[in-house]
KOLROTOR-785053 format. One record per residue: z, x, y of N, C-alpha, C in turn; residue in three letters; residue number from 1. Coordinates in Angstrom, 2 decimals, m for minus. Atoms other than C-alpha are relative to their C-alpha. Last residue first. Layout:
N
      n.Z      n.X      n.Y     ca.Z     ca.X     ca.Y      c.Z      c.X      c.Y   aa    i
        Z        X        Y        Z        X        Y        Z        X        Y  ALA  NUM
...
This chain:
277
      n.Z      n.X      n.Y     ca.Z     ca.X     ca.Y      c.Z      c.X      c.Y   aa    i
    m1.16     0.46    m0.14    44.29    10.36    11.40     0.81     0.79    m1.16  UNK  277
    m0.49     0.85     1.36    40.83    12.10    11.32     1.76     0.09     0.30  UNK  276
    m0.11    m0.81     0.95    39.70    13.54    14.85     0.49    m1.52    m1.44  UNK  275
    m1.72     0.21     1.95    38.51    11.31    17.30    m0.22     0.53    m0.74  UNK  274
     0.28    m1.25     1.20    36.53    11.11    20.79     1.03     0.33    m0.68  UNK  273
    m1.11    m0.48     0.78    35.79     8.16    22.40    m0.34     0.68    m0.73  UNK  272
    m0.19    m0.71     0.68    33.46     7.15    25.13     1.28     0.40    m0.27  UNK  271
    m0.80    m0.69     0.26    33.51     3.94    27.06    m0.69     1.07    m1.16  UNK  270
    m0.10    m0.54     1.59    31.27     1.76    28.69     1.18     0.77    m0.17  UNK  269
     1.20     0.19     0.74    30.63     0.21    32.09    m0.05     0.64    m1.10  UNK  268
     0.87    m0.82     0.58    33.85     0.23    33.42    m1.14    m0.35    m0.65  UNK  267
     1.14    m0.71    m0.61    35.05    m1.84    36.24    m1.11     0.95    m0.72  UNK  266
     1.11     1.42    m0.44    36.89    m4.80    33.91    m0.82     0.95     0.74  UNK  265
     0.32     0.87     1.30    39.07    m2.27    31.60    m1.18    m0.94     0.72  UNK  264
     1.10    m0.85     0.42    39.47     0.17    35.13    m0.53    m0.87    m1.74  UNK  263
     1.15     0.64     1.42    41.36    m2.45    36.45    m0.78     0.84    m0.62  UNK  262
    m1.00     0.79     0.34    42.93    m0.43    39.65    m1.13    m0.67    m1.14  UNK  261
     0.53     1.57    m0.77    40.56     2.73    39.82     1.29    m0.92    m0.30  UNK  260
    m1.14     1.25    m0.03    41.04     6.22    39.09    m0.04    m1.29     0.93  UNK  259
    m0.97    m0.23    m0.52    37.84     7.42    38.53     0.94    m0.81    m0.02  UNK  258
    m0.48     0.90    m1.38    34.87     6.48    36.27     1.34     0.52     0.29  UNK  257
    m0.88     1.05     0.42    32.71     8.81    34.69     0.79    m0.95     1.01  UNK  256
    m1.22    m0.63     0.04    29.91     9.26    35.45     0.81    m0.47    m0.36  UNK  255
     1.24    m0.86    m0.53    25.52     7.14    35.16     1.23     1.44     0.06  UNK  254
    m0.16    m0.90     1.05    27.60     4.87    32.99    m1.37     1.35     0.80  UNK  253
     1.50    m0.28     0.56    25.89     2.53    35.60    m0.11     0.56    m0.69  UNK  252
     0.68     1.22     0.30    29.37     0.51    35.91    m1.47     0.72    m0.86  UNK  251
     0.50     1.43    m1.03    31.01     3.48    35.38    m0.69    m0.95     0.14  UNK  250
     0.98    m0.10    m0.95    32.24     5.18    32.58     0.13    m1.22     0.73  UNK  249
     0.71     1.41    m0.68    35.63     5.09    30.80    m1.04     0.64     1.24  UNK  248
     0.75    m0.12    m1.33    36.51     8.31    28.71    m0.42    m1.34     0.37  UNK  247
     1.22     1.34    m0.28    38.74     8.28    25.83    m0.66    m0.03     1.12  UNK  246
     1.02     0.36    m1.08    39.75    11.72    24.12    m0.51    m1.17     0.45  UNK  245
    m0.73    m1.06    m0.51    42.27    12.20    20.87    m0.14     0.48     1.53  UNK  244
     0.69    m0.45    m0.94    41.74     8.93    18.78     0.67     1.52     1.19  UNK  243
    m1.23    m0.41    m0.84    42.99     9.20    15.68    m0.63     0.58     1.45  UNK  242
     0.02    m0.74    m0.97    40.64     7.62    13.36     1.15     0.29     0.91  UNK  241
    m0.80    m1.19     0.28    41.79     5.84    10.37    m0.24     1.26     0.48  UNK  240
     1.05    m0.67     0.86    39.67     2.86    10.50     0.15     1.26    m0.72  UNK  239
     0.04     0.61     1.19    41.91     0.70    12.06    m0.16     0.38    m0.87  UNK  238
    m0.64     0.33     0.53    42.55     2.99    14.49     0.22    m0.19    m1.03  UNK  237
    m0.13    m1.70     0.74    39.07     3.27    15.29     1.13     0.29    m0.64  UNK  236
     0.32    m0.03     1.16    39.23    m0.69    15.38    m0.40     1.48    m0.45  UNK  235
    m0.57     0.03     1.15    41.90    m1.35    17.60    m1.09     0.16    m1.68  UNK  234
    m1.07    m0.53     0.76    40.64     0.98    20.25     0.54    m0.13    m1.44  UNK  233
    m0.08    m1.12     0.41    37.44    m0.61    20.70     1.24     1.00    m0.68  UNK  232
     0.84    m0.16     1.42    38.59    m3.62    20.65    m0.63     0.97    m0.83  UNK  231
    m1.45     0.27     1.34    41.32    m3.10    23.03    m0.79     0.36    m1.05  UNK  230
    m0.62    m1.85     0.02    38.69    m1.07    25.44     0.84    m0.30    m1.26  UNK  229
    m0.88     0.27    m0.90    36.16    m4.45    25.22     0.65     1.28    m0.35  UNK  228
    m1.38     0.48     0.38    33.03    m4.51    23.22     1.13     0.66     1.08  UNK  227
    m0.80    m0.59    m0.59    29.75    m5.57    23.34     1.13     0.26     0.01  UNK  226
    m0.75     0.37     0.07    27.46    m6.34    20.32     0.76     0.95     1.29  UNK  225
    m0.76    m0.70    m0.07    24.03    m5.91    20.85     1.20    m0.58     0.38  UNK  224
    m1.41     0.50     0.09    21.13    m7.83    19.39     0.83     1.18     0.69  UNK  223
    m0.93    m1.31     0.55    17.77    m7.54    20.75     1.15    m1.16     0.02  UNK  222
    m1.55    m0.11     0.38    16.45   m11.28    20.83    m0.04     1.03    m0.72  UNK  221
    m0.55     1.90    m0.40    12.52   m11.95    22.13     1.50     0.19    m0.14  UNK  220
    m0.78     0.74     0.75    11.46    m8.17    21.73     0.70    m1.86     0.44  UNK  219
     1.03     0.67     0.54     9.11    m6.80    24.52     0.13    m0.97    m1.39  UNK  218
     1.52    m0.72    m0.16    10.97    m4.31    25.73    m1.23    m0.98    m1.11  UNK  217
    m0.44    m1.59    m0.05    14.32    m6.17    25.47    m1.33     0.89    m0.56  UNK  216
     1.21    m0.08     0.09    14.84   m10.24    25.69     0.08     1.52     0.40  UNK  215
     0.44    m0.22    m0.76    18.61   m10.76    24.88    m1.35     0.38    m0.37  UNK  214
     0.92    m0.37     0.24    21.39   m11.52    22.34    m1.13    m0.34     1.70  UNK  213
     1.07     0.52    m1.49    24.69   m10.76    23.42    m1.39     0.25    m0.51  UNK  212
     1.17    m0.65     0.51    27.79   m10.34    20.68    m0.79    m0.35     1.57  UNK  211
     0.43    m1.07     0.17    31.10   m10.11    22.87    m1.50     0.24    m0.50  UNK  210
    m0.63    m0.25    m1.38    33.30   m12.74    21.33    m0.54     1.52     0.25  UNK  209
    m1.49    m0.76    m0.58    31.62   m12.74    18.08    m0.17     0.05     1.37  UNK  208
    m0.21    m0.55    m1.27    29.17   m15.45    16.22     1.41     0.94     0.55  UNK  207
     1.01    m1.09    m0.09    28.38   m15.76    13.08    m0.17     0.63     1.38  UNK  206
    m0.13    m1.09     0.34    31.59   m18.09    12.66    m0.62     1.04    m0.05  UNK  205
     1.30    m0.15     0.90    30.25   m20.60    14.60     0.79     1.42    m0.08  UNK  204
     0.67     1.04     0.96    33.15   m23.00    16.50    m1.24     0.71    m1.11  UNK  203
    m0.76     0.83     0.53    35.18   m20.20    18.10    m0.78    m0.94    m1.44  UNK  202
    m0.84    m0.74     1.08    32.96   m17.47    18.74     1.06    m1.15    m0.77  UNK  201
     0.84    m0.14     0.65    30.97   m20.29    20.86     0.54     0.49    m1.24  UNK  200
     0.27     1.04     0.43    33.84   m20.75    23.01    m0.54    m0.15    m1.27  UNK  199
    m1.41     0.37     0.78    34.75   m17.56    23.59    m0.03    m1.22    m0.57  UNK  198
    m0.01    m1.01     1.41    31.12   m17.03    24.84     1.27    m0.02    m1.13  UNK  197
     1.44     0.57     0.80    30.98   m19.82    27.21     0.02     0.76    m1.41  UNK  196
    m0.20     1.67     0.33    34.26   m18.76    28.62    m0.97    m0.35    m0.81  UNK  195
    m0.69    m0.24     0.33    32.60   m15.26    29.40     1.13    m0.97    m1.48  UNK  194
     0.74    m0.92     0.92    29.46   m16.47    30.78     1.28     0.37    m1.29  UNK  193
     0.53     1.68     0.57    31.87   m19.04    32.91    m1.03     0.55    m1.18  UNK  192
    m1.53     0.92     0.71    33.90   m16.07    34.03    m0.91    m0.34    m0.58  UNK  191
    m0.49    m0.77     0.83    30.31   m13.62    34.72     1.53    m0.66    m0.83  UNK  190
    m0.26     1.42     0.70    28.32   m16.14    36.75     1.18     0.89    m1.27  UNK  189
    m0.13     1.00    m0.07    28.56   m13.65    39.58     0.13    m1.07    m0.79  UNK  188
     1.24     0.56    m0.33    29.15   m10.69    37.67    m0.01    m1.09     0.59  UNK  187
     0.07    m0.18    m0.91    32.56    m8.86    37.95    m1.10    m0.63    m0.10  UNK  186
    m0.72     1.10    m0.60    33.62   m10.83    34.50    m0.12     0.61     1.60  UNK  185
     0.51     1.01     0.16    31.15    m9.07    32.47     0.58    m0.99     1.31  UNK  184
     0.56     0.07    m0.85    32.63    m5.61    33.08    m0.89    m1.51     0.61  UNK  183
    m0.65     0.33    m0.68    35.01    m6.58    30.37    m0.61    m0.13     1.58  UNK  182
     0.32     1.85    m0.45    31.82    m6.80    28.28     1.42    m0.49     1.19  UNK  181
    m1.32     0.54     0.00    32.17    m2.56    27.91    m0.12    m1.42     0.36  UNK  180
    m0.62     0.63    m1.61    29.66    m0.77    26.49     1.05    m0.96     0.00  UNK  179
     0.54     1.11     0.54    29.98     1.68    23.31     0.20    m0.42     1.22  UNK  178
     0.32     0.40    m1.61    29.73     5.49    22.97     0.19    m1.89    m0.46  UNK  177
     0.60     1.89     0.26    30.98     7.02    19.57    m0.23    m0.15     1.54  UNK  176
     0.05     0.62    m1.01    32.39    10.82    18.97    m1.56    m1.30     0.01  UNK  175
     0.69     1.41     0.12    34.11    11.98    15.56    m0.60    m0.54     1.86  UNK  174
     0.35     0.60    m1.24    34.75    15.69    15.54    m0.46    m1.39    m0.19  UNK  173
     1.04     0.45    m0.79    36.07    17.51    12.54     0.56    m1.08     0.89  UNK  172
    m0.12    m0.52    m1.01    39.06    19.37    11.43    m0.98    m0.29     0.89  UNK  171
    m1.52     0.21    m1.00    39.76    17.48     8.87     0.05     0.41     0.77  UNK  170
    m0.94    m0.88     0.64    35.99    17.04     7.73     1.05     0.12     0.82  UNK  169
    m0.55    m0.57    m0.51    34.59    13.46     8.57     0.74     1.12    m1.03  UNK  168
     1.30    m0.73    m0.32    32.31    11.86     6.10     0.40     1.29     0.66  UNK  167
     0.18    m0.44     1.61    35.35     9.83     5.10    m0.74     0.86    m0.27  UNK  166
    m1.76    m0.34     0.42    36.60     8.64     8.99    m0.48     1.02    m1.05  UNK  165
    m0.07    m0.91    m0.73    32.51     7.94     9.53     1.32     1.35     0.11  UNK  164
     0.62    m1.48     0.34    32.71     6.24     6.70    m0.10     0.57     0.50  UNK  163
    m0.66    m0.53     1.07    35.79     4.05     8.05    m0.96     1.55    m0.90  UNK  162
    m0.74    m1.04    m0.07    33.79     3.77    11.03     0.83     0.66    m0.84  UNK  161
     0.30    m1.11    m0.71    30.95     2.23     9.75     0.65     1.45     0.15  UNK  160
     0.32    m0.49     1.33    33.14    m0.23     7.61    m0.49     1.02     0.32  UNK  159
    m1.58    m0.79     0.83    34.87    m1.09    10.82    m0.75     1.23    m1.09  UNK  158
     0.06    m0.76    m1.52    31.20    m2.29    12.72     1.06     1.06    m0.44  UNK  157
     1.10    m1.06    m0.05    30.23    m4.14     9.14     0.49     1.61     0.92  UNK  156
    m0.46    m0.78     0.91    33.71    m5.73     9.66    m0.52     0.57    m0.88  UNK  155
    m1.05    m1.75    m0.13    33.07    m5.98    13.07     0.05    m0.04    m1.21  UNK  154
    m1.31     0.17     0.59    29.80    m8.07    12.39     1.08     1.01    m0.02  UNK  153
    m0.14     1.62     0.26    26.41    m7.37    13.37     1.05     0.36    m0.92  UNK  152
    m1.15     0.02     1.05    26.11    m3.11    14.44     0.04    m1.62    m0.07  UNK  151
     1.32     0.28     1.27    23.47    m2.56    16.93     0.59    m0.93    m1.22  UNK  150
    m0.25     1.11    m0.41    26.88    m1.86    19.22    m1.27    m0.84    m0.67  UNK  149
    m0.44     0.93     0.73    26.89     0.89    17.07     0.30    m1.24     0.58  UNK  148
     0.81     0.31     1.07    23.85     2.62    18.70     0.78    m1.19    m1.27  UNK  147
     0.17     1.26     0.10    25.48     2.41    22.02    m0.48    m0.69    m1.26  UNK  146
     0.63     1.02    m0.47    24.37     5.43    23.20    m0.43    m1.53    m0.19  UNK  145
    m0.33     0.21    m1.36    26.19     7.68    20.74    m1.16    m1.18     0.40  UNK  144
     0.62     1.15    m0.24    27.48     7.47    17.39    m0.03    m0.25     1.20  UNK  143
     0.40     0.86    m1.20    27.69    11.26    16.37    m0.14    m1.49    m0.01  UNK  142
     0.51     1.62    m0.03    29.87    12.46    13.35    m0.12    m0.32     1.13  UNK  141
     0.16     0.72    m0.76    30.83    16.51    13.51    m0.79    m1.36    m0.16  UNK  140
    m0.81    m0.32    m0.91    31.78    18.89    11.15     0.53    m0.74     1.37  UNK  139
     0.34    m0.42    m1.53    30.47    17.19     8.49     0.85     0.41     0.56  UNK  138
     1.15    m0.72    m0.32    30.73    16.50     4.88    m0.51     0.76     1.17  UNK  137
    m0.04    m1.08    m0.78    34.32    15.70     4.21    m1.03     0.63     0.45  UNK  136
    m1.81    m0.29    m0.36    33.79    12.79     1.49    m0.27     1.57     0.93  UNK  135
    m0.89    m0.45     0.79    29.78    12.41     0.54     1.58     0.56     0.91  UNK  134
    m0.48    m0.90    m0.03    27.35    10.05     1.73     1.28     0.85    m0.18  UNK  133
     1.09    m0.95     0.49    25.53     7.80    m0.31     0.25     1.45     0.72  UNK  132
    m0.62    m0.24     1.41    28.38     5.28     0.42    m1.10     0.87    m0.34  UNK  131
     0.20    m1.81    m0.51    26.94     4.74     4.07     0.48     0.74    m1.63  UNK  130
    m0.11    m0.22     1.62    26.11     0.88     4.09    m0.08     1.96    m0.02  UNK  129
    m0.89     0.59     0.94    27.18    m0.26     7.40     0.15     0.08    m1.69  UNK  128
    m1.59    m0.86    m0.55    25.28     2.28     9.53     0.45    m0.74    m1.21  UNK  127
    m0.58     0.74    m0.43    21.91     1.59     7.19     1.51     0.07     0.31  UNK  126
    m1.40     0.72     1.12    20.02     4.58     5.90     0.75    m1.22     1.43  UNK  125
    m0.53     1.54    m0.25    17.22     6.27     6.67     0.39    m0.70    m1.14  UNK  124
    m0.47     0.83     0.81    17.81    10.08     6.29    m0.29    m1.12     0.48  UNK  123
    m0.49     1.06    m0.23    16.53    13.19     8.23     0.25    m1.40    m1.06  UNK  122
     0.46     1.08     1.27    17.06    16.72     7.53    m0.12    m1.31     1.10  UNK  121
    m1.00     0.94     0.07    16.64    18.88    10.77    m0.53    m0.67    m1.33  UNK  120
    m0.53     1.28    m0.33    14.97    21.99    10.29     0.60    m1.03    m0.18  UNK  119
     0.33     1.49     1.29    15.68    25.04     9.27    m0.24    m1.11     0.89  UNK  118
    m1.29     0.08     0.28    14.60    27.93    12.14    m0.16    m1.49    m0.93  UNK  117
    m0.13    m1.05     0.71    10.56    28.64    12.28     1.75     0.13    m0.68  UNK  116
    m1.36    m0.90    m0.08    10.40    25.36    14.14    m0.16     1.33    m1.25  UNK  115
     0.20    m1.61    m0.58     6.81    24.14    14.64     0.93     0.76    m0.42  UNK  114
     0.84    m0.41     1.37     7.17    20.62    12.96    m0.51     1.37    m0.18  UNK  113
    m0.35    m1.72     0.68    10.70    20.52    14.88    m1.21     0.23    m0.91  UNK  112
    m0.74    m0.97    m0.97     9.39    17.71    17.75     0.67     1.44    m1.02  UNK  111
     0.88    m0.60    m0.74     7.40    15.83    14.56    m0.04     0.73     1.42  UNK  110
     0.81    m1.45     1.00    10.27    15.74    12.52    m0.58     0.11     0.70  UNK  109
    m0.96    m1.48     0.11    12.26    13.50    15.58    m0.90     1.35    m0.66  UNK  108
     0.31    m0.76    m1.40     8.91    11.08    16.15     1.15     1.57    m0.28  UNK  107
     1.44    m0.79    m0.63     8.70    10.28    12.30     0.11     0.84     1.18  UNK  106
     0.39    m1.39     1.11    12.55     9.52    11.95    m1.06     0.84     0.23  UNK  105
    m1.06    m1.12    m1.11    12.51     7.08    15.15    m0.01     0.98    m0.49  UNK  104
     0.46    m0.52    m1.13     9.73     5.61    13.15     0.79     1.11     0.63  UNK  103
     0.58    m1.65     0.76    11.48     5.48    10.02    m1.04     0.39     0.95  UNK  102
     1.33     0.35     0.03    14.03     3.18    11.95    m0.77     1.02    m0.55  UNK  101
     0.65     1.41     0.79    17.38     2.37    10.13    m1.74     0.56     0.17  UNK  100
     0.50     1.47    m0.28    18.43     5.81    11.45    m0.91    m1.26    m1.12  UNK   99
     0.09     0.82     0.71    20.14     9.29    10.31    m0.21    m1.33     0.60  UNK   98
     0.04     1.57    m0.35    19.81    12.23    11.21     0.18    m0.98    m0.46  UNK   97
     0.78     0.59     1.02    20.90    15.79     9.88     0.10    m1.32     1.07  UNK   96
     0.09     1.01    m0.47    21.82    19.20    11.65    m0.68    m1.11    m0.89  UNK   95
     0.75     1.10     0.80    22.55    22.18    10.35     0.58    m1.26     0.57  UNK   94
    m0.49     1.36     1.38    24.09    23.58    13.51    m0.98     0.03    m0.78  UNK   93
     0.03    m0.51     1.32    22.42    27.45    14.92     0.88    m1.23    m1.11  UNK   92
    m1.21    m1.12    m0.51    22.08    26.74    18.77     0.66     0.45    m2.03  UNK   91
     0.50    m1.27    m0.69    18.69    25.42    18.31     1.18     1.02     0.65  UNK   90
     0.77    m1.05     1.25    20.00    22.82    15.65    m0.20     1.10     0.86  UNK   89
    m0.56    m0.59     1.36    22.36    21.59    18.25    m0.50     1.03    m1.05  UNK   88
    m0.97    m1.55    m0.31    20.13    21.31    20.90     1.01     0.35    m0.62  UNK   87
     1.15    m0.87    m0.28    17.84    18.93    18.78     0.71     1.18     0.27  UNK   86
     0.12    m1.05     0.99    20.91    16.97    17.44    m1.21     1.21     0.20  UNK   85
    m1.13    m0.48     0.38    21.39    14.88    20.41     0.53     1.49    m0.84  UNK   84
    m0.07    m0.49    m1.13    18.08    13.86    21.50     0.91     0.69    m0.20  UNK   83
    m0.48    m1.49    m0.39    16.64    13.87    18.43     0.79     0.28     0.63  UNK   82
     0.71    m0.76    m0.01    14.45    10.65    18.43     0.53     1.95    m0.03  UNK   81
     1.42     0.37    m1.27    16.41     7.90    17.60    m0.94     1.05    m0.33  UNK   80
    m0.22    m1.08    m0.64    20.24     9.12    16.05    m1.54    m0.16     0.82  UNK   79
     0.81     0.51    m1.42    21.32     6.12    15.44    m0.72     0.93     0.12  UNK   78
     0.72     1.34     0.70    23.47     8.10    13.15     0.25    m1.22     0.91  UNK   77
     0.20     1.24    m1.24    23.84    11.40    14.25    m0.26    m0.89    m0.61  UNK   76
     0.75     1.08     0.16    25.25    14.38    11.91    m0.10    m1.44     0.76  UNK   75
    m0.19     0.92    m0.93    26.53    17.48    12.40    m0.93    m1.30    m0.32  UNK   74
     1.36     0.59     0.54    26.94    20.83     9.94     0.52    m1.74     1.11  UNK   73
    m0.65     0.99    m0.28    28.39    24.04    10.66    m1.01    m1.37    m0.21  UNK   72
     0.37     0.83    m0.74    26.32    26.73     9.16     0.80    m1.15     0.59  UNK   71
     0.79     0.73     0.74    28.33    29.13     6.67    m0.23    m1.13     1.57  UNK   70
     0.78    m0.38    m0.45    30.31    32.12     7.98    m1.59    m1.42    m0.38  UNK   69
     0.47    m0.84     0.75    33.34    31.67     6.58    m1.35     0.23     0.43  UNK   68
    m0.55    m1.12    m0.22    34.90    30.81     9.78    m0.59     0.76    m1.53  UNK   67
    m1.65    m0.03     0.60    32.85    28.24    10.03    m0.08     1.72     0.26  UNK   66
    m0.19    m0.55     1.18    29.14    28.67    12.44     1.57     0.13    m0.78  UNK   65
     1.09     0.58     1.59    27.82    27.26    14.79     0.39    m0.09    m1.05  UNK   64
     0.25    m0.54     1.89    30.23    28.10    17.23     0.01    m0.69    m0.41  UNK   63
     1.23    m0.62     0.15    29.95    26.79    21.02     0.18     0.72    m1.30  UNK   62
    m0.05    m1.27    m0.08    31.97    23.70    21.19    m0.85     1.35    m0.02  UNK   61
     0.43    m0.94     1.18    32.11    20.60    19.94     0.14     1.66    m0.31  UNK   60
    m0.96    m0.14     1.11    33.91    18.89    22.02    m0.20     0.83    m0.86  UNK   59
    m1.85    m0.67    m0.68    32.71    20.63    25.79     0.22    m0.15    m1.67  UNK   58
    m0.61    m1.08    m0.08    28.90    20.46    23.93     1.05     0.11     0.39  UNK   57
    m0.01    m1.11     1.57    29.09    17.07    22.85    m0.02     1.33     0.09  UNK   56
    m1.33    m0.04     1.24    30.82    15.64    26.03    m0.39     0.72    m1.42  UNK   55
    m1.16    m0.85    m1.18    27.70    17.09    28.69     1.57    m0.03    m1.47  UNK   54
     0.36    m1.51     0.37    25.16    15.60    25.74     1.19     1.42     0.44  UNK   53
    m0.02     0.65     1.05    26.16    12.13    26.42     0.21     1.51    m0.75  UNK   52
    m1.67     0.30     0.44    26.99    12.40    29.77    m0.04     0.62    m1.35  UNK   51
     0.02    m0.71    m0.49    23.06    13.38    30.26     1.55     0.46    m0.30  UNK   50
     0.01    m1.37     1.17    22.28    11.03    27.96     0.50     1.38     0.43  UNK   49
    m0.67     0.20     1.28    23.81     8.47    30.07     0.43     1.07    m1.17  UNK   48
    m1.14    m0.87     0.08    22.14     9.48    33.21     0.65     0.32    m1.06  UNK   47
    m0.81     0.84     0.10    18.93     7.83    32.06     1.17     1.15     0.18  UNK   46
     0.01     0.02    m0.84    15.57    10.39    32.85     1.78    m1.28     0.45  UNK   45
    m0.30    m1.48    m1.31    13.84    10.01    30.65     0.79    m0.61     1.27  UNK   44
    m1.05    m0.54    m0.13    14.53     6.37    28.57     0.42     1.19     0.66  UNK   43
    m0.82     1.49    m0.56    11.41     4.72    28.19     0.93     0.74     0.77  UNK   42
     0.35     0.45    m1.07     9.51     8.03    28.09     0.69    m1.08     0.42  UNK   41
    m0.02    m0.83    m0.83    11.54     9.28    25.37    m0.11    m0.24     1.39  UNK   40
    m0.93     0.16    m0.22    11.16     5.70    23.33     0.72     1.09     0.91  UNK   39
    m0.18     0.09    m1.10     7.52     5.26    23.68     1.42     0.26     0.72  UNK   38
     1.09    m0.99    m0.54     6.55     6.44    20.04     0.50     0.02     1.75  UNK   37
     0.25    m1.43     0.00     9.55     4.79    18.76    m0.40     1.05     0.45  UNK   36
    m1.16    m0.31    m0.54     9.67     1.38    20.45     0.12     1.28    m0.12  UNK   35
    m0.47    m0.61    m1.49     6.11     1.32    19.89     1.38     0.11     0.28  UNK   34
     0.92    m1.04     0.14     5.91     0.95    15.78     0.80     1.20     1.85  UNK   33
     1.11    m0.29    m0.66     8.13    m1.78    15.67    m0.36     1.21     0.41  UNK   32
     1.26     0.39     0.08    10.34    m1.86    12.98    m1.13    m0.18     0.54  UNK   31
    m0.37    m1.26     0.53    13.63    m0.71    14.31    m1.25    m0.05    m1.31  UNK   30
    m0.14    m1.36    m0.81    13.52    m2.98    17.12    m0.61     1.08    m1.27  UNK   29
     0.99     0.05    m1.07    12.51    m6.23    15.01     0.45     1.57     0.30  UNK   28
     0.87    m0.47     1.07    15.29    m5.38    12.29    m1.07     0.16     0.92  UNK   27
    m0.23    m0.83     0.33    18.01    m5.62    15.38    m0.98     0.67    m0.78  UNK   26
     0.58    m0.83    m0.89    16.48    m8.84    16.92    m0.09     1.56    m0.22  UNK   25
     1.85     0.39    m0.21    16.44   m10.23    13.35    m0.18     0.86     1.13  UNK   24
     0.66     1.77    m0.98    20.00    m9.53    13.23    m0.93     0.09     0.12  UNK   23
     1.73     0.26    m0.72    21.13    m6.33    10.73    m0.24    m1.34     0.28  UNK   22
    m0.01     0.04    m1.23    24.63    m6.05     9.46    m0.78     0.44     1.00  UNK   21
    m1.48     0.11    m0.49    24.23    m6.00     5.67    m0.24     0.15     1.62  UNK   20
    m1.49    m0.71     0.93    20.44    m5.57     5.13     1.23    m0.40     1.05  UNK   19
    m0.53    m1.45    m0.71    17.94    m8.21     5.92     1.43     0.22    m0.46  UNK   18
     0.19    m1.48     0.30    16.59   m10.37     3.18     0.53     1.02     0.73  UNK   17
    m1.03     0.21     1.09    18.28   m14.04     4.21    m0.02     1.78    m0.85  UNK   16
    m1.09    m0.02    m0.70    16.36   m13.69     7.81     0.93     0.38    m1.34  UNK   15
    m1.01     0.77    m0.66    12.82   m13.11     5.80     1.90     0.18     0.60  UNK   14
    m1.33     0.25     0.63    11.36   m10.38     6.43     0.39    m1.18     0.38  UNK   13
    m0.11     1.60     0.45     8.01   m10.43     8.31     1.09    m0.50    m1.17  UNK   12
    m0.47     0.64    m0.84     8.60    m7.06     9.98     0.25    m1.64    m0.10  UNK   11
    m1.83    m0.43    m0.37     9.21    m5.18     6.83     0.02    m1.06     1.16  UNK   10
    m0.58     0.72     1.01     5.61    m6.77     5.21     1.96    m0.32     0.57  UNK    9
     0.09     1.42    m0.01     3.27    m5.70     8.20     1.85    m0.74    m0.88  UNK    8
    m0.50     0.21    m1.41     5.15    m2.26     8.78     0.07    m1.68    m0.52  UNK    7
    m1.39     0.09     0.46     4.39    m2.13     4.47     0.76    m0.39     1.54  UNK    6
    m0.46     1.24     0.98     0.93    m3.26     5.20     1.22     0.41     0.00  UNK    5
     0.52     1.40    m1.14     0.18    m0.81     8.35     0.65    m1.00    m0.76  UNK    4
    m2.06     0.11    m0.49     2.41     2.33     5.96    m0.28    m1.05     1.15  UNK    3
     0.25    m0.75    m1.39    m1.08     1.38     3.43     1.99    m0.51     0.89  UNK    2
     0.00     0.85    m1.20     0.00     0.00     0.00     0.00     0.88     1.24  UNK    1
């Protein structure tokens, strides 16, 4: 079967076929061709990454390499096109990816198809189903830019982190990005949006306080789940992270955010960074 027919076949899933904590808008994204190919250009140029990148070198650090001398090893999941793990590998990590989309996959290999140093493995695999990877493996677990807010259902969203927890070596690095819906309530219709949504969570169990579906490069309903500082908190926690770093950005997540009064309702996301509990 041509990789046109198998695109064809993946995008016409039915709803009852997608994997564990995948929403139609979610499978859409990570199935269309262009999101991939265009996804650099979409995105040059977003402060975010800029953050994004700024916290993985301070946590991480600058040796590659254990103390026995063996590669350190890092892994992104979401991981898109590279962005993360690129300057990693070129500072001497083994580096590995890992996304739903085998696009996002494609574009990454084809930025190291030159490299004379190893290149990056990559993997698609589904955040919520991770059991294929092995107890203490990494030095470092990326989930940045939001990728687990992708995530349908916290106790998909948990399960994540628990492998992330399991994946984690004891002396490793866990860091996550996610936005913040508290910001919700500075918007003009932002109570009654709010309200509306609590509501909803109530009466339809498929729904969470927080999810938000939306129209998004050309998609009818991306999914992304937003989440609040508690929520965040209580589910690294949960998970058997120990958080050790939290950062609240600003509305545009363009810095971080300063000392403010409310900083739970002004921030525009949060980063956390966690060792194993």
């Amino acid at each position: 079967m041509s990789s046109s027919a198998n695109r064809n076949s993946d995008q016409s899933r039915p709803a009852w076929q997608l994997p564990a904590g995948v929403s139609r808008g979610a499978w859409d994204y990570v199935t269309e061709p262009s999101i991939a190919s265009d996804y650099d250009r979409f995105h040059a140029g977003h402060p975010l990454l800029d953050l994004d990148r700024e916290l993985i070198s301070k946590h991480l650090g600058v040796h590659c390499n254990k103390p026995d001398g063996t590669p350190r090893i890092a892994i992104d999941f979401g991981c898109g096109t590279g962005r993360n793990l690129i300057p990693l590998a070129e500072q001497g990590w083994r580096v590995v990816g890992v996304d739903l989309s085998s696009e996002m996959l494609k574009e990454f290999r084809a930025k190291t198809n030159d490299w004379t140093r190893p290149k990056p493995a990559t993997i698609r695999a589904n955040m919520a189903k991770l059991e294929c990877f092995a107890d203490d493996f990494a030095d470092a677990v990326l989930c940045m830019y939001s990728s687990l807010g992708m995530v349908q259902g916290r106790e998909n969203r948990r399960s994540f982190m628990k492998h992330a927890q399991r994946i984690l070596r004891r002396d490793g690095r866990f860091l996550v990005h996610v936005h913040n819906r508290g910001s919700w309530l500075r918007d003009p219709d932002g109570v009654r949006r709010t309200i509306k949504d609590w509501l909803r969570a109530k009466r339809d169990k498929t729904w969470e306080l927080g999810d938000s579906i939306y129209a998004y490069r050309g998609l009818p309903s991306m999914y992304l789940h937003i989440y609040s500082e508690a929520e965040l908190r209580e589910d690294l926690l949960a998970s058997g992270l120990k958080i050790e770093h939290f950062y609240r950005l600003n509305r545009q997540s363009s810095q971080f955010l300063g000392r403010t009064w409310f900083p739970h309702l002004r921030s525009g996301g949060f980063i956390a960074v966690c060792g194993r509990g």
